[in-house]
mmCIF file as Biopython writes it, N, C-alpha, C and O atoms, coordinates in Angstrom:
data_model
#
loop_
_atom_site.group_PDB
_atom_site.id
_atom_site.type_symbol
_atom_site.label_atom_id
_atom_site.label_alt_id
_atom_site.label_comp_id
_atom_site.label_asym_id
_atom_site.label_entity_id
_atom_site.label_seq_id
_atom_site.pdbx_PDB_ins_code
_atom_site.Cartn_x
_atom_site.Cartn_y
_atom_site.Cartn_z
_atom_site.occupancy
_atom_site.B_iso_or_equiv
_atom_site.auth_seq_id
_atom_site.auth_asym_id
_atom_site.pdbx_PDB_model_num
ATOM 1   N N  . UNK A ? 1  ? -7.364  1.951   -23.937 1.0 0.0 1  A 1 
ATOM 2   C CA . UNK A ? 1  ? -7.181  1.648   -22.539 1.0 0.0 1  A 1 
ATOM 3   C C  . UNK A ? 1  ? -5.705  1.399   -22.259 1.0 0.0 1  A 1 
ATOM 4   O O  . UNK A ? 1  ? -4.960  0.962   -23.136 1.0 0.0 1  A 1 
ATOM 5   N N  . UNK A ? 2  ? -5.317  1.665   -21.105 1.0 0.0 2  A 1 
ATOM 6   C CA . UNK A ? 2  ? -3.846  1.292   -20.832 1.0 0.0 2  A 1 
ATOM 7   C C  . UNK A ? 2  ? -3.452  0.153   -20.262 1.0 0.0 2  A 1 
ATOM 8   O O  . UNK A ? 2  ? -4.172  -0.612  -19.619 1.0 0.0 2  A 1 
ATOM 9   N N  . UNK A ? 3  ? -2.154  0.016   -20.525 1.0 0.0 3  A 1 
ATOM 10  C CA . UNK A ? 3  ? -1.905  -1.473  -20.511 1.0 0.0 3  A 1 
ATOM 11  C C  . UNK A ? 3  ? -2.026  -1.992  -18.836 1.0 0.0 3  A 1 
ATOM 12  O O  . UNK A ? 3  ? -2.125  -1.229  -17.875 1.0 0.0 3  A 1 
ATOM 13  N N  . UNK A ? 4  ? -1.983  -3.759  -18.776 1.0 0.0 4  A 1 
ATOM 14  C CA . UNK A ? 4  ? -2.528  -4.252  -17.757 1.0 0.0 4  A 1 
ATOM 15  C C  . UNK A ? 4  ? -1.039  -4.738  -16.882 1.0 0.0 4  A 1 
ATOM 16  O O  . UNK A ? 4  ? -0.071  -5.308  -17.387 1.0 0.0 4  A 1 
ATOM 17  N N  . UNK A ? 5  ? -1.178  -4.383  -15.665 1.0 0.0 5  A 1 
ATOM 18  C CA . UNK A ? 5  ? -0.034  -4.843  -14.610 1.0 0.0 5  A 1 
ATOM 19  C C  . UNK A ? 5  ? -0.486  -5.710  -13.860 1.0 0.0 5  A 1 
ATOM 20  O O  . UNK A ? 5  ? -1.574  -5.557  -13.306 1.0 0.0 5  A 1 
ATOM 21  N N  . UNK A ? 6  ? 0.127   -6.595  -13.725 1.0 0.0 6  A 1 
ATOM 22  C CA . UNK A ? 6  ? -0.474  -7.764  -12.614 1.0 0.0 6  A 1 
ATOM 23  C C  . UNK A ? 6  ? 0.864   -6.988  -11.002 1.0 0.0 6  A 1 
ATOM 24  O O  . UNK A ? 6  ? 2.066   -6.781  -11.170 1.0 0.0 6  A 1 
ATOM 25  N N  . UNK A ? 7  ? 0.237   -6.795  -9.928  1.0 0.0 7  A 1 
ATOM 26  C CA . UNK A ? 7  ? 0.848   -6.729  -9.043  1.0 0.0 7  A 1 
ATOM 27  C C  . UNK A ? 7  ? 1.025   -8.298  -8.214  1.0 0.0 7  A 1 
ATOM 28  O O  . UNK A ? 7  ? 0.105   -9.117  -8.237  1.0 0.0 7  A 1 
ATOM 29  N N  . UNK A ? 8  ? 2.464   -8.590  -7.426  1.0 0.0 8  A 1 
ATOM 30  C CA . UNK A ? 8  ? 2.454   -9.679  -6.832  1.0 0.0 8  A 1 
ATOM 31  C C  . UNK A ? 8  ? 1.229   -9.586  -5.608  1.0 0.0 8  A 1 
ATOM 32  O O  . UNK A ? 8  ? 0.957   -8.826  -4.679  1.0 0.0 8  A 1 
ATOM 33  N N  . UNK A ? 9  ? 0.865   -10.409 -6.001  1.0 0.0 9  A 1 
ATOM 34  C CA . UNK A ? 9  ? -0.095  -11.022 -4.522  1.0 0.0 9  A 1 
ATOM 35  C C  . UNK A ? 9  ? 0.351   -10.840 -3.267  1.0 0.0 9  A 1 
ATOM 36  O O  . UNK A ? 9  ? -0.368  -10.147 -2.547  1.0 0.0 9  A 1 
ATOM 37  N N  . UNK A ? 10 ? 1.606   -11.390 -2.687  1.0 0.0 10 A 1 
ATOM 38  C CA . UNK A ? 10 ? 1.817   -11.044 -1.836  1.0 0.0 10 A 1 
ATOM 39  C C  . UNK A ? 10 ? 2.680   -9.599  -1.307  1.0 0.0 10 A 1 
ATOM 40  O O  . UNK A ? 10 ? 3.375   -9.486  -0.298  1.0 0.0 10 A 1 
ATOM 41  N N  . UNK A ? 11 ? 2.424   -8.736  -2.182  1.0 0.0 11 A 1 
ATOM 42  C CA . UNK A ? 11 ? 2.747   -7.212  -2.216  1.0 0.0 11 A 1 
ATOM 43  C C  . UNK A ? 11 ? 1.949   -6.686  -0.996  1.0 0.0 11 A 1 
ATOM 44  O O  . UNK A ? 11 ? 0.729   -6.822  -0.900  1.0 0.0 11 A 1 
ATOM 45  N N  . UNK A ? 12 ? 2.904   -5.936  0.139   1.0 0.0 12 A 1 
ATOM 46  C CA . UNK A ? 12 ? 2.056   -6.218  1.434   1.0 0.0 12 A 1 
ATOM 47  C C  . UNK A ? 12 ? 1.590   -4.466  1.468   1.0 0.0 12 A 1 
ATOM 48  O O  . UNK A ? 12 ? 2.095   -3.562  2.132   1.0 0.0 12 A 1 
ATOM 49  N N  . UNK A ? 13 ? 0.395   -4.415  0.444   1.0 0.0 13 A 1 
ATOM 50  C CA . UNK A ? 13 ? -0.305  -3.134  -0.150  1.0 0.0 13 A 1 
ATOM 51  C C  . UNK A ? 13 ? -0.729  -2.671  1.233   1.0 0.0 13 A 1 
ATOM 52  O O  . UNK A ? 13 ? -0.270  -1.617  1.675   1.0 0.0 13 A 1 
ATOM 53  N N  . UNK A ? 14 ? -1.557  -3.382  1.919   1.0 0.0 14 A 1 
ATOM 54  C CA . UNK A ? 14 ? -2.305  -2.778  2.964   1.0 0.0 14 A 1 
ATOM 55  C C  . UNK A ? 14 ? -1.560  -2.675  4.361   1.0 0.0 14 A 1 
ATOM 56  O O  . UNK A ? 14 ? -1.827  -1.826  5.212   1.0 0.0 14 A 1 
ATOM 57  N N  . UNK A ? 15 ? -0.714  -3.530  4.463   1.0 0.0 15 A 1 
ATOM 58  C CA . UNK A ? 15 ? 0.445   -3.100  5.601   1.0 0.0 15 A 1 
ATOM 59  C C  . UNK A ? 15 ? 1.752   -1.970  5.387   1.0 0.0 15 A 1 
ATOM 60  O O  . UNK A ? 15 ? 2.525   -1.591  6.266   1.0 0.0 15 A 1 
ATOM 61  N N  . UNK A ? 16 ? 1.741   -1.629  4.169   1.0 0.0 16 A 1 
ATOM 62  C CA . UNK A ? 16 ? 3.268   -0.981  3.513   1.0 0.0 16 A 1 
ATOM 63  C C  . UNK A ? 16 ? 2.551   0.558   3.573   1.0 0.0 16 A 1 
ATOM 64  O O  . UNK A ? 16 ? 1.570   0.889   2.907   1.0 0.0 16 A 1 
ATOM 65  N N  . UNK A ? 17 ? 3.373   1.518   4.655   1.0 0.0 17 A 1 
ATOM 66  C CA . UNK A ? 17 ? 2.688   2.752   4.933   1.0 0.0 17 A 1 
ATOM 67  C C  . UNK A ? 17 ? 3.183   3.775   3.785   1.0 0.0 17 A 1 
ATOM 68  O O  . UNK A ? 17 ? 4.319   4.171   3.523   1.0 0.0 17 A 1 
ATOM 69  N N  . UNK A ? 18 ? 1.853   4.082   3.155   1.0 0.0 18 A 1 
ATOM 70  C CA . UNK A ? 18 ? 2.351   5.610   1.789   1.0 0.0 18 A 1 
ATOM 71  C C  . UNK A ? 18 ? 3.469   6.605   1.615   1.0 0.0 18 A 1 
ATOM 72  O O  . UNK A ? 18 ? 4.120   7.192   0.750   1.0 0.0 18 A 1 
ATOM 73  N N  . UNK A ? 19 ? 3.321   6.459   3.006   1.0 0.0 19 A 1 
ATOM 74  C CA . UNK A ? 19 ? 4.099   7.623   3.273   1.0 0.0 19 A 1 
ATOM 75  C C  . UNK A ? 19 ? 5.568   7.952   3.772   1.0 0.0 19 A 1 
ATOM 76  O O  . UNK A ? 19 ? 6.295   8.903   3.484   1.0 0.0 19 A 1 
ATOM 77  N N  . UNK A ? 20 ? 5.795   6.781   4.679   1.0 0.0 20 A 1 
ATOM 78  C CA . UNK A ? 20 ? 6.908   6.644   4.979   1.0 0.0 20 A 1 
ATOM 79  C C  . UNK A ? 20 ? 8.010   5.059   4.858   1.0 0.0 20 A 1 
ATOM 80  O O  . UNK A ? 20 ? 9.213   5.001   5.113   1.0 0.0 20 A 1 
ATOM 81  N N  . UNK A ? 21 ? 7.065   3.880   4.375   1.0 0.0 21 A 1 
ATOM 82  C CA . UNK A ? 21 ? 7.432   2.871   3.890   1.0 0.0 21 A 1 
ATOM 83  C C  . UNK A ? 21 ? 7.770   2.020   5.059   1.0 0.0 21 A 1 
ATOM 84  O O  . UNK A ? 21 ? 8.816   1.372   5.064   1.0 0.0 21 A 1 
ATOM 85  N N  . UNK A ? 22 ? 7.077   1.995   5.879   1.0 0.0 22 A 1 
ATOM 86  C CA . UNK A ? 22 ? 7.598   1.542   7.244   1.0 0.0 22 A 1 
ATOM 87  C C  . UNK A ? 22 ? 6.310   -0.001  7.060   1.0 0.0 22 A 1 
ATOM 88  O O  . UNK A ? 22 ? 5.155   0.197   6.681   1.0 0.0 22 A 1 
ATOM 89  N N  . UNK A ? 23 ? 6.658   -0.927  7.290   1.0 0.0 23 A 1 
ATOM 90  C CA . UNK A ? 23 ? 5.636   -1.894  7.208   1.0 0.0 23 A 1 
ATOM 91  C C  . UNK A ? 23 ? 4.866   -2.640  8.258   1.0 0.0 23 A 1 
ATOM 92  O O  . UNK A ? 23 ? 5.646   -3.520  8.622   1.0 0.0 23 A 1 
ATOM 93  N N  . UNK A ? 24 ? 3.825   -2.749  8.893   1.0 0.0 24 A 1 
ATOM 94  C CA . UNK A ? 24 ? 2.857   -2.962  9.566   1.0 0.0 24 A 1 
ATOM 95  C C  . UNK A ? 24 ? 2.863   -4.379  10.007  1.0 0.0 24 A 1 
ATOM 96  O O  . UNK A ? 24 ? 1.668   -4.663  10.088  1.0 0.0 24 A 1 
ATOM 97  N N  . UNK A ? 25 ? 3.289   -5.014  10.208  1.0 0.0 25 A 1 
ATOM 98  C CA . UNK A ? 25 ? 3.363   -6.845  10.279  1.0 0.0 25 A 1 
ATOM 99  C C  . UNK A ? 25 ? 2.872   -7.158  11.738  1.0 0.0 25 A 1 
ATOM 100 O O  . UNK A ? 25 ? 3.311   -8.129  12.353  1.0 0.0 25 A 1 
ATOM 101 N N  . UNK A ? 26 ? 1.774   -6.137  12.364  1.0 0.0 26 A 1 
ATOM 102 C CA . UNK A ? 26 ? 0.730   -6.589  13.625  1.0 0.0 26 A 1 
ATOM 103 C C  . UNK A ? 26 ? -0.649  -6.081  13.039  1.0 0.0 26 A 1 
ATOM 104 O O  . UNK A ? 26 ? -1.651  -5.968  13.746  1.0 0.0 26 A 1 
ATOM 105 N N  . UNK A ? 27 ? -0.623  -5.827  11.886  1.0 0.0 27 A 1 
ATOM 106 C CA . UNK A ? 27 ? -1.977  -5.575  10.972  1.0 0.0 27 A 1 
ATOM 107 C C  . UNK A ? 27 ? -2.629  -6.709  10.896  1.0 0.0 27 A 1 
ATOM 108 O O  . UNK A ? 27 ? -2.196  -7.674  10.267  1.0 0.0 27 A 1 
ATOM 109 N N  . UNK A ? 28 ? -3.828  -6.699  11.585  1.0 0.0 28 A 1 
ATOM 110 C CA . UNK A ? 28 ? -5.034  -7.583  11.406  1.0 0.0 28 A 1 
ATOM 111 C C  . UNK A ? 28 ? -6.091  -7.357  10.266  1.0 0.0 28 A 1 
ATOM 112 O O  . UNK A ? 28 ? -6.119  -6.282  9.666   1.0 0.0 28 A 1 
ATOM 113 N N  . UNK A ? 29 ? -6.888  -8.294  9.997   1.0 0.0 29 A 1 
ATOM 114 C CA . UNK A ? 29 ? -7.851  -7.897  9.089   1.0 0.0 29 A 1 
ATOM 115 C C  . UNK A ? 29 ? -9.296  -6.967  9.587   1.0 0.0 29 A 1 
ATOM 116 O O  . UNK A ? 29 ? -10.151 -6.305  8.998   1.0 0.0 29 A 1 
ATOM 117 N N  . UNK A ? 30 ? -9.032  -7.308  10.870  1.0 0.0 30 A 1 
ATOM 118 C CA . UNK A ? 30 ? -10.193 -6.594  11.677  1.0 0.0 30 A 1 
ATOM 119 C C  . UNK A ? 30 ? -9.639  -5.075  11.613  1.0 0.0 30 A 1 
ATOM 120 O O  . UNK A ? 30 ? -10.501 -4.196  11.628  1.0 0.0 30 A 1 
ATOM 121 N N  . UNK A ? 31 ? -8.438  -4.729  11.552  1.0 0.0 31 A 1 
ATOM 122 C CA . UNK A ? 31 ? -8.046  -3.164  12.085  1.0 0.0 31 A 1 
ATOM 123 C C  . UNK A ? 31 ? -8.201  -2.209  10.655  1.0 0.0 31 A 1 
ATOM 124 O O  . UNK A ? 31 ? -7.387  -2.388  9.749   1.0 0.0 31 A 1 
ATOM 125 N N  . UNK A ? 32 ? -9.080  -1.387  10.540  1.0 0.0 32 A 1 
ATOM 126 C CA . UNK A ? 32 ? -9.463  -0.564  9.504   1.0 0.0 32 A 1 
ATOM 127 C C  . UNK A ? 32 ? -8.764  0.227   9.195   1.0 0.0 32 A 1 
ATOM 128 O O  . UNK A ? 32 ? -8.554  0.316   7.986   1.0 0.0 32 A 1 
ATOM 129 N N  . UNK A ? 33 ? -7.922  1.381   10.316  1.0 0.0 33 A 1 
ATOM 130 C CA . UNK A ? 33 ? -7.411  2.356   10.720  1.0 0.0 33 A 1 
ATOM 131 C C  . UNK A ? 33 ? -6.424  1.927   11.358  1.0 0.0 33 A 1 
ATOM 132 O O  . UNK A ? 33 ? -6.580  0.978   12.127  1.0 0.0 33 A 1 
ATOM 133 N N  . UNK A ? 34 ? -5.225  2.502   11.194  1.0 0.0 34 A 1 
ATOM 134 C CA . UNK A ? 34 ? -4.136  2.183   11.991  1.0 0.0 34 A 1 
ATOM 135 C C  . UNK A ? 34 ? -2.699  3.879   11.864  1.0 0.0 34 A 1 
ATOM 136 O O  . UNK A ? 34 ? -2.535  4.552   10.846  1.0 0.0 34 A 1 
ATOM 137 N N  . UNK A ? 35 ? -2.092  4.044   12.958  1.0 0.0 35 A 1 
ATOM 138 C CA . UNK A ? 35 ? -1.332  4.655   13.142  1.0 0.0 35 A 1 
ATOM 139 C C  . UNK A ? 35 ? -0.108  4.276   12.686  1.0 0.0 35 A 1 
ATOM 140 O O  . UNK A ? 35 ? 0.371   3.316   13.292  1.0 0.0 35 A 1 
ATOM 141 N N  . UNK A ? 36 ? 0.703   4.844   11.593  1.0 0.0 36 A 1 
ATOM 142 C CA . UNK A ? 36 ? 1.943   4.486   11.482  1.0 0.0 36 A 1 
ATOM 143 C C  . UNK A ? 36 ? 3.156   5.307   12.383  1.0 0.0 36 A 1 
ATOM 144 O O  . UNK A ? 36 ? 3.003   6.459   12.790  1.0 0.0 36 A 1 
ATOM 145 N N  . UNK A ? 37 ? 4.295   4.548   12.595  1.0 0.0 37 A 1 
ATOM 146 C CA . UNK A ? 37 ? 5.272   5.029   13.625  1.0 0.0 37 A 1 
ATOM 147 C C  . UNK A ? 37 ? 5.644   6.157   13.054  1.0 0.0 37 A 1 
ATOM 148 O O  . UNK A ? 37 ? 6.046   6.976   13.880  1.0 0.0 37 A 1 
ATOM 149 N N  . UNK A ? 38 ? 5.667   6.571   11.791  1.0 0.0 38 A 1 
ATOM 150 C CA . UNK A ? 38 ? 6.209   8.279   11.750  1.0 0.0 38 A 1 
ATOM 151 C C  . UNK A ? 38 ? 4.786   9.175   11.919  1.0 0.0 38 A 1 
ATOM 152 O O  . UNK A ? 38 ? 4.736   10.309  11.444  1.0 0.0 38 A 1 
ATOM 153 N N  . UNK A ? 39 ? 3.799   8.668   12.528  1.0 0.0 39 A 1 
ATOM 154 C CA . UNK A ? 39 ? 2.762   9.409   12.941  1.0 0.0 39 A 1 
ATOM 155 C C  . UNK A ? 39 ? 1.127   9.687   12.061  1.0 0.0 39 A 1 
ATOM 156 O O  . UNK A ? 39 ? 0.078   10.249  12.377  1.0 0.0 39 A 1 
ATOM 157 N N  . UNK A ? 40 ? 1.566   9.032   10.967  1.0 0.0 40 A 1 
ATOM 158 C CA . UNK A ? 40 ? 0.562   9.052   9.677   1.0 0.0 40 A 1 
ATOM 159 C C  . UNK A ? 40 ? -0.626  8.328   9.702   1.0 0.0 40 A 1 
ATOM 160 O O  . UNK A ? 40 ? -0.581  7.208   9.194   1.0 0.0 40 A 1 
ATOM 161 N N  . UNK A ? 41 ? -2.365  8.958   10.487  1.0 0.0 41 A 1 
ATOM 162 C CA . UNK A ? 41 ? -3.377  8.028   10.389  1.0 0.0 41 A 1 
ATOM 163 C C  . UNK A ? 41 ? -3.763  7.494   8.940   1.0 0.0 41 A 1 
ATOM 164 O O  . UNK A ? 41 ? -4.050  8.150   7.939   1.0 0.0 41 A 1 
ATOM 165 N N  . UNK A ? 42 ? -3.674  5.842   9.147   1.0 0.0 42 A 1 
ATOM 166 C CA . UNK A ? 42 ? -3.762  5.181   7.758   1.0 0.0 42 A 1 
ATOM 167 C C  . UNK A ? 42 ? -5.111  4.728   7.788   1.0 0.0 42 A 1 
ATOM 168 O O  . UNK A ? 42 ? -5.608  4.326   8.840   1.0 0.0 42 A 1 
ATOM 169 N N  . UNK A ? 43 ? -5.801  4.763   6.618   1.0 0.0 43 A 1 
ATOM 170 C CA . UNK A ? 43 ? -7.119  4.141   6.427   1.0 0.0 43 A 1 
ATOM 171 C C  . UNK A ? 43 ? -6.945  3.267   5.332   1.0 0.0 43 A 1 
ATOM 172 O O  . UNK A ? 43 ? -6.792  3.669   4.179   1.0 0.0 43 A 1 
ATOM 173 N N  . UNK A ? 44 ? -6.973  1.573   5.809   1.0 0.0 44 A 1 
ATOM 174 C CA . UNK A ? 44 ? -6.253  0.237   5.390   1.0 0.0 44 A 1 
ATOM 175 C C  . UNK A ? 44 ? -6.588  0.438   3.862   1.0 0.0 44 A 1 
ATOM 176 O O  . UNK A ? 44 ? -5.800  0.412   2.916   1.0 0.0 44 A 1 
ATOM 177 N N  . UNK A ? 45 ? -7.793  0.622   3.854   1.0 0.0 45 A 1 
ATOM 178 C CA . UNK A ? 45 ? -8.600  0.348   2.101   1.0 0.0 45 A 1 
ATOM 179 C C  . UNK A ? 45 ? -7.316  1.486   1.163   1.0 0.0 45 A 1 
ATOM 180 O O  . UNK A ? 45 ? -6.306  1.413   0.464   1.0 0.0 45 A 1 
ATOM 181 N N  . UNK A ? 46 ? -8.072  2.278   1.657   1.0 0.0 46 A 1 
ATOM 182 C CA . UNK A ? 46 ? -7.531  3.451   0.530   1.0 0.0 46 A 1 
ATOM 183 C C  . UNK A ? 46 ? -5.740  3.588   0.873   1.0 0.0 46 A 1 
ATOM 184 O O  . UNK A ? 46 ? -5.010  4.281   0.164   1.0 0.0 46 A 1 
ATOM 185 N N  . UNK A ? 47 ? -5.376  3.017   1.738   1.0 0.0 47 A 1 
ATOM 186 C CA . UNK A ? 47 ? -3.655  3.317   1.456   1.0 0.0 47 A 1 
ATOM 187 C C  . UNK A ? 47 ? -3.383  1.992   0.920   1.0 0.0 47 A 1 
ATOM 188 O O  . UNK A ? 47 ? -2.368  2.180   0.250   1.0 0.0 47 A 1 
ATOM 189 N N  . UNK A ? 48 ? -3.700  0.727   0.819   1.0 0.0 48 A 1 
ATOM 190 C CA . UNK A ? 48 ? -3.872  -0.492  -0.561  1.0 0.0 48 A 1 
ATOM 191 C C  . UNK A ? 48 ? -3.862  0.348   -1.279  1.0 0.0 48 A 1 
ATOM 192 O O  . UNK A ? 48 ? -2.731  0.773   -1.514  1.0 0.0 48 A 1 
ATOM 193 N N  . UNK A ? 49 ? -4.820  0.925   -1.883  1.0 0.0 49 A 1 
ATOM 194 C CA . UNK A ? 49 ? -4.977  1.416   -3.337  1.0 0.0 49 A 1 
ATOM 195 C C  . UNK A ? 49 ? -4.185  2.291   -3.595  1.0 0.0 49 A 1 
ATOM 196 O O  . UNK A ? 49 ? -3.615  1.920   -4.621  1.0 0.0 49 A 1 
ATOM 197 N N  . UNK A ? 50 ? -3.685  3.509   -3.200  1.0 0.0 50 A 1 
ATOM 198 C CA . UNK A ? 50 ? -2.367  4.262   -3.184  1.0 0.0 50 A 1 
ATOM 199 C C  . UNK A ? 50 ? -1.679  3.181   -4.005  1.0 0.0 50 A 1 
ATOM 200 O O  . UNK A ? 50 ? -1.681  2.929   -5.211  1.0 0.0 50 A 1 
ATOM 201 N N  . UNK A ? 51 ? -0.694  2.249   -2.234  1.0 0.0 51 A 1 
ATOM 202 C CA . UNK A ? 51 ? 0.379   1.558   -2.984  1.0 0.0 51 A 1 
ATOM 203 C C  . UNK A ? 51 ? 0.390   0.783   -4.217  1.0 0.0 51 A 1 
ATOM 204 O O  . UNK A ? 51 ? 1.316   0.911   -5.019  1.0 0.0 51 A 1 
ATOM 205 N N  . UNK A ? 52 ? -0.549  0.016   -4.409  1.0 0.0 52 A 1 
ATOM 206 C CA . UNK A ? 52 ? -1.227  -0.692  -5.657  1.0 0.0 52 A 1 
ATOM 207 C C  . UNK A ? 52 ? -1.037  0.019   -6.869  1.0 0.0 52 A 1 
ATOM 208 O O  . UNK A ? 52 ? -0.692  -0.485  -7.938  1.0 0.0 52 A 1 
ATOM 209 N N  . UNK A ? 53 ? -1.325  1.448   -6.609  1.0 0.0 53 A 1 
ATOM 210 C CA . UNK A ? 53 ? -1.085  2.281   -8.022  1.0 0.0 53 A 1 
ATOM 211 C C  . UNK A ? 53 ? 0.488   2.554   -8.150  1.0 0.0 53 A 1 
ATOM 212 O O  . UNK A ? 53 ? 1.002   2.379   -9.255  1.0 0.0 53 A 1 
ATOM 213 N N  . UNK A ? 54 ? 1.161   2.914   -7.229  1.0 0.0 54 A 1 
ATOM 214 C CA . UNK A ? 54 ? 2.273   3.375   -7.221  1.0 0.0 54 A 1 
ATOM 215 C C  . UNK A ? 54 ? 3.019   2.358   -7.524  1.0 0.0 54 A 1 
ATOM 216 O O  . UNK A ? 54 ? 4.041   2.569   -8.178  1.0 0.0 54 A 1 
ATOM 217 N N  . UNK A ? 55 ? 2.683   1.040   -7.124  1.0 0.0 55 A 1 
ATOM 218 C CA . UNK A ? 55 ? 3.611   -0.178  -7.363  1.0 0.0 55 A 1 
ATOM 219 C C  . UNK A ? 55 ? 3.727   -0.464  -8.555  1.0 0.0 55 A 1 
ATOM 220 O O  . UNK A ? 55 ? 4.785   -0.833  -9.063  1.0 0.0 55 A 1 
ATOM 221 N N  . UNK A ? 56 ? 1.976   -0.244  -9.528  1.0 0.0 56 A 1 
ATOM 222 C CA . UNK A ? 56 ? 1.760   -0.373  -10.958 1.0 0.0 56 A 1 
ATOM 223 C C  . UNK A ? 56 ? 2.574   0.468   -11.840 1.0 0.0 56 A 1 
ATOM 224 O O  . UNK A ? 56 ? 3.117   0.173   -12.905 1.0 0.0 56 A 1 
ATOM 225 N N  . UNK A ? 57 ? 2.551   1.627   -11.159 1.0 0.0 57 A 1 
ATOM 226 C CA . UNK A ? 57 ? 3.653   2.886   -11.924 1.0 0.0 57 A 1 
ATOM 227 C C  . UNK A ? 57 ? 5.018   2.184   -11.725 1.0 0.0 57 A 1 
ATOM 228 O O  . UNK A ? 57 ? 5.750   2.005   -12.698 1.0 0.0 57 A 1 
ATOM 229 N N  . UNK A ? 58 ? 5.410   1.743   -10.361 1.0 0.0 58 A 1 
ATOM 230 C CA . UNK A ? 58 ? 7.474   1.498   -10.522 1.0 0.0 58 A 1 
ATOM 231 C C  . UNK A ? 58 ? 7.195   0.448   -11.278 1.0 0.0 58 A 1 
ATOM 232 O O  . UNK A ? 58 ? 8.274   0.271   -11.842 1.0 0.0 58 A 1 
ATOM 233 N N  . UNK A ? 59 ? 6.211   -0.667  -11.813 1.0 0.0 59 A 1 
ATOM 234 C CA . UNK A ? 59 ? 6.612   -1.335  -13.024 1.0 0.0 59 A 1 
ATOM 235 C C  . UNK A ? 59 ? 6.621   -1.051  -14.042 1.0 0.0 59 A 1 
ATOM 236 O O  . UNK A ? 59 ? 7.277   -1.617  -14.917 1.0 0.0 59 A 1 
ATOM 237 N N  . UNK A ? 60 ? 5.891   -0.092  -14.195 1.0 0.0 60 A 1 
ATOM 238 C CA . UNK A ? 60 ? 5.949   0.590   -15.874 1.0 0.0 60 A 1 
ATOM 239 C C  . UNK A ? 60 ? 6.985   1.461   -16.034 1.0 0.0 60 A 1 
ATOM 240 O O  . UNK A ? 60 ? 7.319   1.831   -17.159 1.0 0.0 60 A 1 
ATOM 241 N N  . UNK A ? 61 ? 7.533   1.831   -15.042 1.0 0.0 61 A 1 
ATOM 242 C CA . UNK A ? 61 ? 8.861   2.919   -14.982 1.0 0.0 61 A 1 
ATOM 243 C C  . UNK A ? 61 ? 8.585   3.894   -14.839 1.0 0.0 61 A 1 
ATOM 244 O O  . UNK A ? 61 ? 9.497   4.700   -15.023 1.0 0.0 61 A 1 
ATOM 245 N N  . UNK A ? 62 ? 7.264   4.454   -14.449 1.0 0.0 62 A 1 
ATOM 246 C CA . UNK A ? 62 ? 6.518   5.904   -14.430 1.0 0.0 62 A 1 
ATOM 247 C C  . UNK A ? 62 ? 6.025   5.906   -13.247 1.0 0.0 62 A 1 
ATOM 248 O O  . UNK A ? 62 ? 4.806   5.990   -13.098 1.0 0.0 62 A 1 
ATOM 249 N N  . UNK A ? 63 ? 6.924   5.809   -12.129 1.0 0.0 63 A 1 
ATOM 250 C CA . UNK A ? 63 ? 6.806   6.141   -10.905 1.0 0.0 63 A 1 
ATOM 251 C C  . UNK A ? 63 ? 7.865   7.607   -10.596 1.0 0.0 63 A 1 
ATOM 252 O O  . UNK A ? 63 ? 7.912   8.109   -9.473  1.0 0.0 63 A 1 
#
């Protein structure tokens, strides 16, 4: 199995957009879906998990 990364907690996974890195700070917990300003429909769950992985990779250096 591969090794274990702890990401910071307050790593703002579900506000921090995939795509263009622009960050969300009127993100509610109620809003599922949200539009980012360079135009990118975000779906909250699965773009967390994106960044989450990608964040796990720039700590291992294999981003």
């Amino acid at each position: 199995m591969g090794r274990q990364v702890v990401i910071d907690k307050w790593n703002p996974s579900s506000k921090l957009c995939g795509f263009c890195g622009t960050i969300n700070n009127q993100l509610t917990l109620a809003d599922r879906v949200w539009t980012c300003a360079c135009g990118k429909i975000i779906h909250r769950d699965i773009n967390a998990a994106i960044n989450i992985k990608n964040e796990g990779c720039r700590i291992l250096g294999i981003a």
